[in-house]
N, C-alpha and C positions, 0 to 999 in steps of 0.2 A: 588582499581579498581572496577568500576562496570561497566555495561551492558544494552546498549538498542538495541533489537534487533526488525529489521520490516521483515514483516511476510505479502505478497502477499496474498490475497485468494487463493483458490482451483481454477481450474478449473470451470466456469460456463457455463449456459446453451448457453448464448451468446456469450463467447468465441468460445465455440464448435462451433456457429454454423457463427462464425464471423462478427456478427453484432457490430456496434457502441452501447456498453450500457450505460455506463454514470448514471444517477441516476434510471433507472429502478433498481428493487427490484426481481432480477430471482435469481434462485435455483443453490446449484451445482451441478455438474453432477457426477456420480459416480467415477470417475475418479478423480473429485476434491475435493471428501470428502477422495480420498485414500491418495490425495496429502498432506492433513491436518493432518489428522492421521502420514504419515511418519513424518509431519515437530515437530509432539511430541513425538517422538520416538528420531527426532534427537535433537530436545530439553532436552529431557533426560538426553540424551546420553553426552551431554553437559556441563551437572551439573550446567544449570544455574537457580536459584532460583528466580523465580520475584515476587516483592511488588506490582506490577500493572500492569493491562492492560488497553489499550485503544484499541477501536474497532470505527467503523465508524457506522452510523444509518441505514446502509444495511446488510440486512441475509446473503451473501454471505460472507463477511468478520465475521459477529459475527459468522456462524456455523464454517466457518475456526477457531479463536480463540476457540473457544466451544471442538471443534474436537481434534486439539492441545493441549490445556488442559489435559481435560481427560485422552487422551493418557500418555503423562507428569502426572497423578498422582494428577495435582494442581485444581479439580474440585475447591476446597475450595475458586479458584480464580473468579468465577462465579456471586458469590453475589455482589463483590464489583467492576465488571467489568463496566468502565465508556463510555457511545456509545456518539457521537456527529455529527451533519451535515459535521460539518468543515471539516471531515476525509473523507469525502464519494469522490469518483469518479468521477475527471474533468464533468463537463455538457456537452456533444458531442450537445445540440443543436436540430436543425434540423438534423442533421447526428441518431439523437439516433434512432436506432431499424434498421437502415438500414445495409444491409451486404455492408461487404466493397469493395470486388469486383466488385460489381455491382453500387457501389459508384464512383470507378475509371470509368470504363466505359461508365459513365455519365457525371462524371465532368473534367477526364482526373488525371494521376498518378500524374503528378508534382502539380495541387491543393489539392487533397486528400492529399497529401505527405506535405502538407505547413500547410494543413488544423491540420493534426494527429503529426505536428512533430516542428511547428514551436514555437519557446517560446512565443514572443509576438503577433500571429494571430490567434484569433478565428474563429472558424468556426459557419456558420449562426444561428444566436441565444446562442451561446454555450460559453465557457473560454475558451482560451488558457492558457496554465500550467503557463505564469507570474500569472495568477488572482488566481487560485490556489494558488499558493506562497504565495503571498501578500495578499490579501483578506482572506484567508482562512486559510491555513495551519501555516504562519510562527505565525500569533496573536495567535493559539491556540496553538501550540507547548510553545511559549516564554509566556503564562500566566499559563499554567498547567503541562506540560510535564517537561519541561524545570527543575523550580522550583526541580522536583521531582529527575530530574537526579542532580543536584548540591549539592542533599542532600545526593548523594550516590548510591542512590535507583535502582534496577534495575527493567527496564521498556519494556512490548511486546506491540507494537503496528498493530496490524492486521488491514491493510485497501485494498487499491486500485494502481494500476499501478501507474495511476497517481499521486496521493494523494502522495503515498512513494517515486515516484521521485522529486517531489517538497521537500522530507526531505531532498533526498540529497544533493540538493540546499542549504537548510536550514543550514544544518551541515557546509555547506562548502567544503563536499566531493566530488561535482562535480561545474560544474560552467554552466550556460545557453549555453555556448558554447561546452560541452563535455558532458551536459545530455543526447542527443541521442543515444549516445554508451552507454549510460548505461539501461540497460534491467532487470523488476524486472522478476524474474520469478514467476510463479504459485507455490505456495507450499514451497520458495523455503526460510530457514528463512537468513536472511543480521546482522551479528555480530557486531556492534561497542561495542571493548572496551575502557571505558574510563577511566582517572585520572583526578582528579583536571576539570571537566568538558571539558577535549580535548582528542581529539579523537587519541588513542595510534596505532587502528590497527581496521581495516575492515576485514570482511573474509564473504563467505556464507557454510553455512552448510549442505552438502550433503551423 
């Protein structure tokens, strides 16, 4: 059996403050560097040993994995940690840097709601989570990731709300039509163990 487990950021400065972030490159907030810190503490706790990390080419996600680490003991994992575009955070577009509330109020809840939720419609300028999937996430999962978990290997990937629901697409573990119930949280790490490359058991660790 081995282990891929995906691993939300912390807390950032845009979250806090509810803005569309997307590919901006913001901080976490104190709160999200505490979120990191527990989620390797319960990584730990976990005893699970990983061969690799992926991380996405935004700070927010690599000081999460950074933070996590550490905590976890596995600084050693740092050298060889591998960052790529592919992982980073749906494009919100013209939506990026705006708060959301004052987003609804402009454009009305049920667009903003189609815009932030719907699988195949993006919002102005921006992806919706099918181009994620497809463009982005499933080609680099199935040439680099993938490969690594077939060989046994157990693998952390710290990136993006979006990004790691488009895995759960990927996996099979949700479907375009039950991805909205499903909610990554901040800090919060998602278990899959597996055999023979299928997926035995889900869990998150808290």
């Amino acid at each position: 059996m081995n282990y891929l487990v995906l691993l939300r950021h912390g807390q950032s400065e845009w979250n806090l403050a509810n803005r569309f972030t997307g590919f901006t490159d913001v901080e976490l907030t104190d709160e999200g560097r505490e979120e990191a810190v527990n989620a390797g503490k319960l990584l730990k706790d976990a005893d699970i040993e990983f061969d690799q990390v992926f991380t996405s080419t935004l700070k927010r996600a690599n000081d999460t994995a950074e933070l996590a680490l550490k905590e976890a003991g596995r600084e050693d994992l740092f050298q060889n940690m591998i960052y790529h575009d592919d992982l980073r955070e749906r494009d919100y577009g013209d939506l990026t840097g705006l708060n959301k509330d004052e987003t609804r109020e402009k454009y009305g809840d049920e667009q903003v709601h189609i815009w932030r939720r719907s699988y195949d419609i993006p919002p102005p300028g921006g992806e919706c989570l099918q181009d994620v999937v497809e463009k982005r996430v499933r080609p680099y999962y199935e040439a680099h990731i993938k490969p690594m978990l077939d060989e046994g290997k157990n693998i952390l990937m710290a990136a993006h709300g979006n990004s790691l629901r488009a895995m759960l697409i990927i996996l099979g573990a949700e479907t375009p039509k039950t991805i909205n119930a499903a909610e990554m949280e901040t800090g919060v790490p998602v278990v899959f163990e597996l055999e023979n490359g299928q997926i035995k058991k889900r869990y998150s660790l808290k």
